[in-house]
N, C-alpha and C positions, 0 to 999 in steps of 0.2 A: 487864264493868268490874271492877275488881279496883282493892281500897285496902290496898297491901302494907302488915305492920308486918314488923319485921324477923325475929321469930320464927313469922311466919306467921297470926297471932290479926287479928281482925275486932274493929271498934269502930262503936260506936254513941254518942253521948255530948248530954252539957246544956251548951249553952252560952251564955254572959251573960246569964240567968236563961231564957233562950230555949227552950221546948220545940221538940226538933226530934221530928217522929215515925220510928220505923222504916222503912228504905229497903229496896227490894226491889236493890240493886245489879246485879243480873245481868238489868235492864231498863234500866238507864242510860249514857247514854253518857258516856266521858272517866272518868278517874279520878287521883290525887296520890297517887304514890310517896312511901312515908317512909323515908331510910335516913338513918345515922347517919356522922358523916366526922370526923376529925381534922384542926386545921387545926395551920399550921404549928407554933405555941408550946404544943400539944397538947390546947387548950382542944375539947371534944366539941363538933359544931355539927348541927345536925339538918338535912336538908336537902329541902325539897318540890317534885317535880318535878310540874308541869302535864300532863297527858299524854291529847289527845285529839287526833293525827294528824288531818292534816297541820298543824294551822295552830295546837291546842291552844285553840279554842273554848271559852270559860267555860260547859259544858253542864251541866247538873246533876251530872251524877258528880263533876266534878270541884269543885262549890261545895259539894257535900258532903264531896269528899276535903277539902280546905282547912281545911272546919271542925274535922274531927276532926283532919288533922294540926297545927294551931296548939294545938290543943287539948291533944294527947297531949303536943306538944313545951314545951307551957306547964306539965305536970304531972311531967315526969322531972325528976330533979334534976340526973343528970349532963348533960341538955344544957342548954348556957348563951348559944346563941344560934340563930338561924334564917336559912336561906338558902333566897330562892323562887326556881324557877327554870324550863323549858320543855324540854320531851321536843322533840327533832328539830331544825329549825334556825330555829324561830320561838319567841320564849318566850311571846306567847297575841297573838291577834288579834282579841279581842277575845269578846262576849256569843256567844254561839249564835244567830242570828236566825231560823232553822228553830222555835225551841219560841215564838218571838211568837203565829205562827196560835193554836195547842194551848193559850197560858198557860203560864206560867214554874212548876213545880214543886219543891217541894223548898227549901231558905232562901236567902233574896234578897240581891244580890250585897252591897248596904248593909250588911248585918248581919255577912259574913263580911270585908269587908274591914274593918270595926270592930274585930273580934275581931284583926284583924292589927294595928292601928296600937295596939291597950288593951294589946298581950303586954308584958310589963316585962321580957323582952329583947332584946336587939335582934335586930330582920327586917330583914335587907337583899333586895336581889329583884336577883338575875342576869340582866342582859337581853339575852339574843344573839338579832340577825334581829328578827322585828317586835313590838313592844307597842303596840298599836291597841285604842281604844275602850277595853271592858271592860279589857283586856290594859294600859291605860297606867293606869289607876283603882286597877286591883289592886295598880299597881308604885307608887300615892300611897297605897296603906292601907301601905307599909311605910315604916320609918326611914330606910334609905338605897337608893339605887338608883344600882348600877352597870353598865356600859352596857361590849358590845365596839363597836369600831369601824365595825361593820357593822350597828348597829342601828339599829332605827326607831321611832319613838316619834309617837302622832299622837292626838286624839280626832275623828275624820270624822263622827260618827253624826249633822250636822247634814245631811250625804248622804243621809241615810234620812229627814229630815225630822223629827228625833226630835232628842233634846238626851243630853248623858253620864249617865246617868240613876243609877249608881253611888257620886255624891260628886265626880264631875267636876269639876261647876260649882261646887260648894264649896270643894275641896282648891286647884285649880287658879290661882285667883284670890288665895287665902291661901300661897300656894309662888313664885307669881314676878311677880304684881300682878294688878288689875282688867286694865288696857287688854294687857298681852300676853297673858293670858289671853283676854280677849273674841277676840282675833284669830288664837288660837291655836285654837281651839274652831268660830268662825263661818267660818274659812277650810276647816277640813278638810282641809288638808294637814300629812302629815306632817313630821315632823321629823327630818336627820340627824342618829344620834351629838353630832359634833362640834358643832351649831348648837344643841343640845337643851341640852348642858353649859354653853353660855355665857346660856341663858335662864336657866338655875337648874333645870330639871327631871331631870335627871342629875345626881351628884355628883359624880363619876368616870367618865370613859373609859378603859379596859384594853386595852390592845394585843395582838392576837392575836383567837383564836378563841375557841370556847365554853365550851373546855374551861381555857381561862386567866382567860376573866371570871369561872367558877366557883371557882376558885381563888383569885382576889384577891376574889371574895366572903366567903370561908370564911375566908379572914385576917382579912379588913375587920371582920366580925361579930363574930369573936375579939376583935380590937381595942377593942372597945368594950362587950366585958363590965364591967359595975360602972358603965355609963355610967347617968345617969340619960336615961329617953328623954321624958320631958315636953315638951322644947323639940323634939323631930323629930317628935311625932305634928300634923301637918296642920291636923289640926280642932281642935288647942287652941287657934287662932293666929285673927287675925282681918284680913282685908285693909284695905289704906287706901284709902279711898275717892276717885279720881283726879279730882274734881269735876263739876258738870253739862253742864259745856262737851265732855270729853273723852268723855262718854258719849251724849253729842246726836251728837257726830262720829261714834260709831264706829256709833249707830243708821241715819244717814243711808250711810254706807259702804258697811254690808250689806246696806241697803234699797236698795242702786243697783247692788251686785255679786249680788245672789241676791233678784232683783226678786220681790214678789208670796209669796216665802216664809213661812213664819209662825216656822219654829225660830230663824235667828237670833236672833232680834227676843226671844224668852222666854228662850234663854242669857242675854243681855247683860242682864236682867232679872235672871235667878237671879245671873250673877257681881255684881252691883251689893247682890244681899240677902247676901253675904258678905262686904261692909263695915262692916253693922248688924245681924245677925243670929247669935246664937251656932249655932255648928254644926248642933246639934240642930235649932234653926226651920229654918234654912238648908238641910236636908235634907229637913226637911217642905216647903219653898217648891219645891224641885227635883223634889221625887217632885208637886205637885199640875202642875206646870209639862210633867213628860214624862206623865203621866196624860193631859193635855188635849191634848198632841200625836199620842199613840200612837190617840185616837182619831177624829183629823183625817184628812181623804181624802187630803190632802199625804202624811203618813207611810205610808201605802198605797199612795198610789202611786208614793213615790220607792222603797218595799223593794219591791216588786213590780218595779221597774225593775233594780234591784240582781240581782234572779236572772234576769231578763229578757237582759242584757249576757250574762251567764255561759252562758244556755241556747240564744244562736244559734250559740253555736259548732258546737254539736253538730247534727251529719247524721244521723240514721237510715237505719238500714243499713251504713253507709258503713265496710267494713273496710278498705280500700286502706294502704297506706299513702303518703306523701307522698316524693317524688325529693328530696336534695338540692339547697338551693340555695347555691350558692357565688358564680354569676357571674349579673348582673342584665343584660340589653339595656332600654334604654329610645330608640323611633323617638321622636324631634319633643324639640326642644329648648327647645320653649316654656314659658308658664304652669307647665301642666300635666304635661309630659314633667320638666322642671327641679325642682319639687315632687315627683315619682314616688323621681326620682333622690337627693334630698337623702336622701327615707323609708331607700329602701336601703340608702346608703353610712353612713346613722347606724345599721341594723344590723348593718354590719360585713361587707356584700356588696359585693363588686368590682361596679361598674358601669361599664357601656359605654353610653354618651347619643352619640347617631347624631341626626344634622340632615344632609342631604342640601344646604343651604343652608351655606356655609360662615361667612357674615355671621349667619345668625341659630343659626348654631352656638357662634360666640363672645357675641355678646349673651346667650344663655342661660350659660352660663358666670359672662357678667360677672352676671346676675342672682343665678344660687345664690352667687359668691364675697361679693356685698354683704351679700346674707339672713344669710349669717354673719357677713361683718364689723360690723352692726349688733348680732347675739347676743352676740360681744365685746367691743364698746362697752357693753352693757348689763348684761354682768357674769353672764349666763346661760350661757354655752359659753367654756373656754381657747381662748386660739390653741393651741398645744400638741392640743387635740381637734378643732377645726378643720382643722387640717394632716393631724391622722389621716384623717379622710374626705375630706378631696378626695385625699389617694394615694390615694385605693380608686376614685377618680372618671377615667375614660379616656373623652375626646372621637374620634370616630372623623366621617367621612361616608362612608365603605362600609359596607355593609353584610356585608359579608363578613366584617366583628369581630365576626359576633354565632355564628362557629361552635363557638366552646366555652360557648355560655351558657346555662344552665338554663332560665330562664324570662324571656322575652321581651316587656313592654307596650310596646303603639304606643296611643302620645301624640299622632296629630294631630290636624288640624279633622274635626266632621262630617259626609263627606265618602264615601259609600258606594262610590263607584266608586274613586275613592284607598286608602279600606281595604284592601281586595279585592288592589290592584295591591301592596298593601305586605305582606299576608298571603301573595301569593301569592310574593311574593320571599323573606319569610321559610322558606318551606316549602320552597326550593330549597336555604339557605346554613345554616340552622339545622342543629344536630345530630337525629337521632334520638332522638325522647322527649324535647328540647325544648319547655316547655311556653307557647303561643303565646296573647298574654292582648290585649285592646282594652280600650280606658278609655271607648268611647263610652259617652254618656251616656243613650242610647234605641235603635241602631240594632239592627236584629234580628242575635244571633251567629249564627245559623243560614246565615244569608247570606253572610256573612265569611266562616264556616267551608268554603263550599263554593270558595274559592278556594286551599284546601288538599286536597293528596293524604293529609294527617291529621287530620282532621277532632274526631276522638277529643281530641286535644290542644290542643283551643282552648275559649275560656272568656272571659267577659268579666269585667277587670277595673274594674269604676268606680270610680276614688275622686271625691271631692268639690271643690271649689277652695276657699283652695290646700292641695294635694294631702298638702303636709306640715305641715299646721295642722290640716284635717280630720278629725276620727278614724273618719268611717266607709270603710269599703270593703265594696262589693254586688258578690260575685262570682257572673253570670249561667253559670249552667249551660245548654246547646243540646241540642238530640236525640239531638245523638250524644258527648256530652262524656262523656268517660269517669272512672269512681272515682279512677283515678289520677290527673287530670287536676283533681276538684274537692277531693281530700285536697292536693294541693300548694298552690293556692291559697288555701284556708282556711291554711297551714300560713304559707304567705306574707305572708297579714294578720299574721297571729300573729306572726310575725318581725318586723314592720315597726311594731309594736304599735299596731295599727289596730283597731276592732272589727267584724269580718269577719262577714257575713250572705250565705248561698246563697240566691240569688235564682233564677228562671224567668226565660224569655225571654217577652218582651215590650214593646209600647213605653215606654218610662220606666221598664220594671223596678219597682220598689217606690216609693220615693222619690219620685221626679220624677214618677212615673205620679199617685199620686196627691193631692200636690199640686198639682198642674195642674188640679184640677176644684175646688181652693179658690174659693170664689165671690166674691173681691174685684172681679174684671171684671165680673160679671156685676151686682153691686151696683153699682158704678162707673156703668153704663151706667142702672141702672135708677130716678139719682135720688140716690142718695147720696155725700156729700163725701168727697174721697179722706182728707181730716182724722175722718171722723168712722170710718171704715172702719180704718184705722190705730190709733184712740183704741181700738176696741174689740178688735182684736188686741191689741195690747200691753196690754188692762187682762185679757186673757183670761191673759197671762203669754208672749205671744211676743215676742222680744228684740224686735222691730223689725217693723210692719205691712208686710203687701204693696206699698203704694203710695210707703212710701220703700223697699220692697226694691227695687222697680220702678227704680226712680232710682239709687239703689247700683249696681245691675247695668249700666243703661244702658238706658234707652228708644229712642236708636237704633238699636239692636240690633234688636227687633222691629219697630222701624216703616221701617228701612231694608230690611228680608227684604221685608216688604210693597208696598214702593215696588217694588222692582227686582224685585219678580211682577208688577206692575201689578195688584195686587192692596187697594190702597193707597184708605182713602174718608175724607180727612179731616173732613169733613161730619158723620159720624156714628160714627166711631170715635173714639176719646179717643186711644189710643196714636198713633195717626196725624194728628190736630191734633197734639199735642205736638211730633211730628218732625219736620211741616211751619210751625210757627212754632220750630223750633233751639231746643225745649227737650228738653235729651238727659239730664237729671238731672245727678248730682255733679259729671260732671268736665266742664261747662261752669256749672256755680252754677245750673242753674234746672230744672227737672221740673214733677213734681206741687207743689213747694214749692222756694223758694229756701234757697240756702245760702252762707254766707260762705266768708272765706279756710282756716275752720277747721273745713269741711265742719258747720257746726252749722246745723239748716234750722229754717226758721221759714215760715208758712201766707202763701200768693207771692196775692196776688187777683187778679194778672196769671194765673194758673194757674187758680184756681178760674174764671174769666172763660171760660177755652176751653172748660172741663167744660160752665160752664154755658148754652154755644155749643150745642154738639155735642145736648145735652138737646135744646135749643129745634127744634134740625133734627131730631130724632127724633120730638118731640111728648111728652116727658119732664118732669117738671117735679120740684120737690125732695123729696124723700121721706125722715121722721125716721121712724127705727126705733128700739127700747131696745135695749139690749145687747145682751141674752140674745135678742132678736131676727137683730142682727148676726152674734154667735158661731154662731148654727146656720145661717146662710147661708151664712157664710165656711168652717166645719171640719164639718157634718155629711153633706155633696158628698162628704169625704174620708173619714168614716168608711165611708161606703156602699161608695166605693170598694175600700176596705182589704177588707171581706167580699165583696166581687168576685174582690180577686186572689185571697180563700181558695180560693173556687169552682172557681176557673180553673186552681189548681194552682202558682199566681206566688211562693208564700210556707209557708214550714212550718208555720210557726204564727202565732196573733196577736199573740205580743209579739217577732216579727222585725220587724213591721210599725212596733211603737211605737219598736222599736229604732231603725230606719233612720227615723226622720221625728224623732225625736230626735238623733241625732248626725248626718244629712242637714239637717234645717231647723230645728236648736233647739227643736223643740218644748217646751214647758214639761216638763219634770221633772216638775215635782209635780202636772203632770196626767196621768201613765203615758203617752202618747202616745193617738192616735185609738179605739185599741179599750180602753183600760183606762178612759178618759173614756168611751166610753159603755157599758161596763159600769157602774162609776159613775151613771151616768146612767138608768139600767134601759132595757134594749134594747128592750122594747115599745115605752116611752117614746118612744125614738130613733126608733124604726120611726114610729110616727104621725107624728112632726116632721119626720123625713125627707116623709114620703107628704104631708103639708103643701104643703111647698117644692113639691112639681109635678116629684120624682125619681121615677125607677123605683127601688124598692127594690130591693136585691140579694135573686137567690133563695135564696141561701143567710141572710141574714139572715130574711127571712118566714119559711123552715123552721126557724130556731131557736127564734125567738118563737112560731110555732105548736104546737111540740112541746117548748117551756117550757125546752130547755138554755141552758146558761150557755157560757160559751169554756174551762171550764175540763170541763163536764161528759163524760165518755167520750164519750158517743153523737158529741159535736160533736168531741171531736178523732180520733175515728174517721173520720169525715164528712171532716174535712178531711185527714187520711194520704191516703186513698182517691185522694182531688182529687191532693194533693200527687205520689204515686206513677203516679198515670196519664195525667200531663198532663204532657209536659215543652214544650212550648212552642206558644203560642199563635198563633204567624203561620205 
């Protein structure tokens, strides 16, 4: 790391009475360029670039460059203003969250964006590409901030379950009000350029590139030599206090959009003590506020989740590289074929949607053209972008449109023998190295594939319903699927910007496999109310209990498979009283629970009546469990299984696992998914509670706890490579 001065000399220095001690720099990562620039009316402006590739992470080198460049530029005489600004095409993205494990070294972001907003000349901050987190805090410790077109401005760290912990919740509240800030902060989305300017956190948009926002920075700072900057520094200022009403609103909001969370809930806390608190308290209120977060399991396990997303991408081993995609096939024009389609064409892939059915070729049609024309009406998608992806969208029913097309998913029902016949047609009409993908949800690829002469080039695509809402996609790799075959796929998620997980073959693959041994039936059956079974998922932090997901989905669904097996015992199954008294959940008003016109359900006694029918003929009777009882009957069935798929070779690692049971079934967030909850949980622990329940523990779980590894310890992800690399599929 390297803190250029312009003649080459190294600095060390004291800053607002702060001892900083001597840094070893050539151990630090990122470091702030100093050079010196003349802006137009010839005024000297000093200019600090951020520079820790790719994204300029606030790492310690560089809150050390910062300091002494403010410093050095606070001391020359001929410079008489300051421009910050961002090496590459991001100007900082925020804190480094890599040095959280380790502890942050070196002076803390507080004190150096202080030293920026106390300079008595003016700091403007150049922001081209993204200012996030750290990166939008750093652009309020300056005077002014001017923005290219293409920037992005946001504070998300409510994502990691942690709050702006730099002056955020202070500056932010005091810059453009309490209630936009509260929502500005507890949303965690970004903001455009243009949308950022009309909230007041931008001053200026500049049109053009990086190298023009630099430039009407460098004026701008000029321009306002001799200004006094009292009225720009942030923290002089004090917010108005938007009253109890608006801040009851906005606690209930986030308490309903980011259920079970604890950050929101302390932001809207700290923004409200920047209506009564001078700066300084206000700083103190914030730093005790991320203290008591950063040490909650929430903040653990949403950052653990944040590198988790990032590290399924990656294959081991996997040098191949990925075919082109240009031209998309998608068989079946339903649900899920129409959803497949939309994903595509909104990346900018010609697609060809085949339905052999001519009627429900057009139905599907009229489904994706509404899906948009609703985005339209609601102000989310132009017609203008609209009209761009349906050109890219071609209805075919031969299949013989699919000879110039890269990559191939069939969208039907599941239906093994239909696959097969529709794999086997693709492998006649398809091009060579054509890459030939299934959405099924469970059936073995291995089977599909042998109704191909390329076997190598087949893979299974699942995504989720509906298909372009969902953001996971489980691409199952088969026996013989080849590198080339799972680089394109992965490359496909990626395009499609989905979050892509390579999966093994087997039934349900990850996901579906294991929750399916979630123990709500099994409770259901053995005594407990489908309300109280529900009460205790969703207070564990799932959007929605099994037993109205049950009803959501549709209960005739499984209790019609059953009937028409003659497999069917209403007597003593629940699902099957239900479907033999026509209660099919949402879309007739009645299930486990009744619901209005406005799908809102409420506890049906008619419903709890058949449960507690079905008991009676069983010899059953009602049985109160506590919570914490509930929850390890309901998800630690699923943990066990998650150490299953290790064993078996289903899964790379344990946080693919959390990964897909998170963006496959909402798992809560802030409880990392099934294996970071029972790491959390200490896996001994687990282990006995499992062995409790009357499970067969997984063997690969016993040999952790017997030989005291963790999931992150070597020995165990050696264990699991091993699994991984010599098991490709299980049927």
């Amino acid at each position: 790391c390297v803190f250029r001065h312009q003649q080459g000399t190294w600095f060390n220095t004291l800053a607002l009475s702060l001892f900083i001690p001597t840094h070893s720099r050539a151990n630090m990562k990122g470091s702030v360029s100093y050079e010196k620039t003349t802006a137009s009316d010839g005024t000297c402006v000093a200019i600090l670039t951020l520079t820790n590739p790719p994204v300029n992470a606030l790492s310690e080198g560089e809150r050390v460059g910062l300091q002494d460049g403010i410093t050095r530029a606070s001391a020359e005489e001929d410079v008489k203003a300051v421009v910050l600004t961002g090496a590459g095409n991001a100007f900082c993205a925020g804190a480094d969250i890599s040095e959280f494990a380790g502890g942050v070294k070196g002076p803390n972001l507080p004190v150096v964006f202080g030293m920026l907003e106390a300079s008595s000349k003016p700091v403007v901050a150049a922001i081209d590409g993204v200012a996030l987190g750290g990166g939008c805090e750093v652009s309020l410790g300056c005077h002014y901030r001017l923005a290219s077109t293409r920037a992005i401005v946001g504070l998300p760290e409510v994502n990691l379950g942690i709050l702006p912990g730099a002056g955020g919740t202070q500056r932010m509240p005091r810059l453009i009000g309490v209630e936009a800030a509260i929502d500005f902060m507890c949303s965690g989305t970004p903001l455009s350029a243009d949308k950022a300017v009309k909230l007041g956190v931008f001053d200026q948009v500049v049109q053009g590139d990086k190298a023009a926002v630099l430039k009407a920075a460098v004026d701008f700072a000029a321009s306002k030599v001799g200004s006094d900057m009292g009225p720009r520094r942030i923290g002089s200022r004090t917010a108005k206090h938007p009253g109890k009403e608006a801040i009851e609103k906005r606690r209930k909001q986030f308490a309903k959009s980011r259920p079970g969370q604890n950050a929101p809930q302390v932001i809207i806390s700290c923004a409200e003590a920047a209506t009564d608190r001078s700066f300084a308290e206000g700083m103190k209120y914030e730093a005790q506020g991320i203290g008591g977060l950063m040490k909650d399991s929430q903040a653990k396990a949403m950052q653990y989740m944040f590198f988790a997303e990032r590290e399924c991408a990656k294959i081991p081993g996997l040098k191949e590289k990925p075919v082109p995609l240009n031209h998309i096939g998608v068989v079946g024009a339903g649900l899920m074929g129409g959803g497949i389609a939309m994903c595509c064409i909104e990346a900018g892939m010609k697609v060809t949607l085949l339905d052999v059915d001519e009627k429900n070729l057009e139905r599907g049609l009229s489904v994706i053209k509404k899906n948009y024309q609703r985005s339209v009406e609601r102000g989310s998608k132009t017609q203008a972008k609209v009209d761009q992806f349906l050109s890219l969208l071609q209805p075919s029913t031969k299949y013989e449109s699919f000879a110039n097309c890269d990559l191939v998913v069939e969208a039907v029902y599941e239906n093994m023998d239909l696959k097969k016949k529709i794999f086997a047609t693709l492998d006649k009409v398809c091009k060579p190295g054509c890459i030939l993908a299934s959405n099924t949800s469970f059936l073995n690829i291995d089977e599909i594939a042998s109704a191909t002469s390329r076997p190598q080039d087949v893979i299974g695509c699942h995504f989720f319903s509906p298909a372009n809402v969902m953001q996971l996609l489980e691409n199952v790799r088969g026996s013989k699927t080849s590198d080339r075959t799972i680089a394109t796929a992965m490359a496909f998620g990626k395009k499609i910007k989905k979050i892509t997980c390579l999966v093994g073959n087997c039934d349900g693959f990850i996901a579906n496999r294991v929750m399916a041994v979630s123990g709500g039936m099994k409770l259901l059956h053995e005594g407990v109310l489908p309300t109280d079974i529900d009460a205790a998922a969703e207070d564990y932090g799932m959007k929605m209990g099994p037993m109205r997901m049950m009803d959501l989905v549709g209960l005739d669904l499984r209790g019609r498979i059953n009937a028409q097996a003659g497999k069917a015992d209403p007597a003593k199954n629940v699902v099957d009283a239900m479907y033999a008294a026509e209660r099919y959940g949402q879309k007739n008003g009645k299930g486990f629970y009744k619901y209005d016109e406005k799908r809102n359900c409420s506890r049906d006694p008619e419903g709890d009546a058949i449960v507690e029918k079905v008991w009676k003929n069983s010899g059953v009777s009602r049985k109160s469990l506590s919570q914490a009882e509930l929850v390890d009957a309901l998800y630690l069935p699923v943990v066990n299984e998650g150490f299953k798929c290790l064993e078996e070779g289903i899964a790379i690692r344990p946080s693919d696992i959390d990964v897909c049971l998170h963006f496959g079934y909402n798992w809560p967030r802030y409880r990392g998914g099934p294996m970071q909850w029972a790491t959390a949980e200490g896996l001994a622990n687990v282990l006995a509670r499992i062995e409790k329940l009357g499970l067969k523990p997984s063997e690969l779980l016993k040999e952790t706890v017997q030989k005291g590894w963790t999931l992150n310890s070597k020995d165990f992800q050696k264990r699991v490579a091993q699994a991984w690399s010599g098991r490709w599929s299980k049927l």
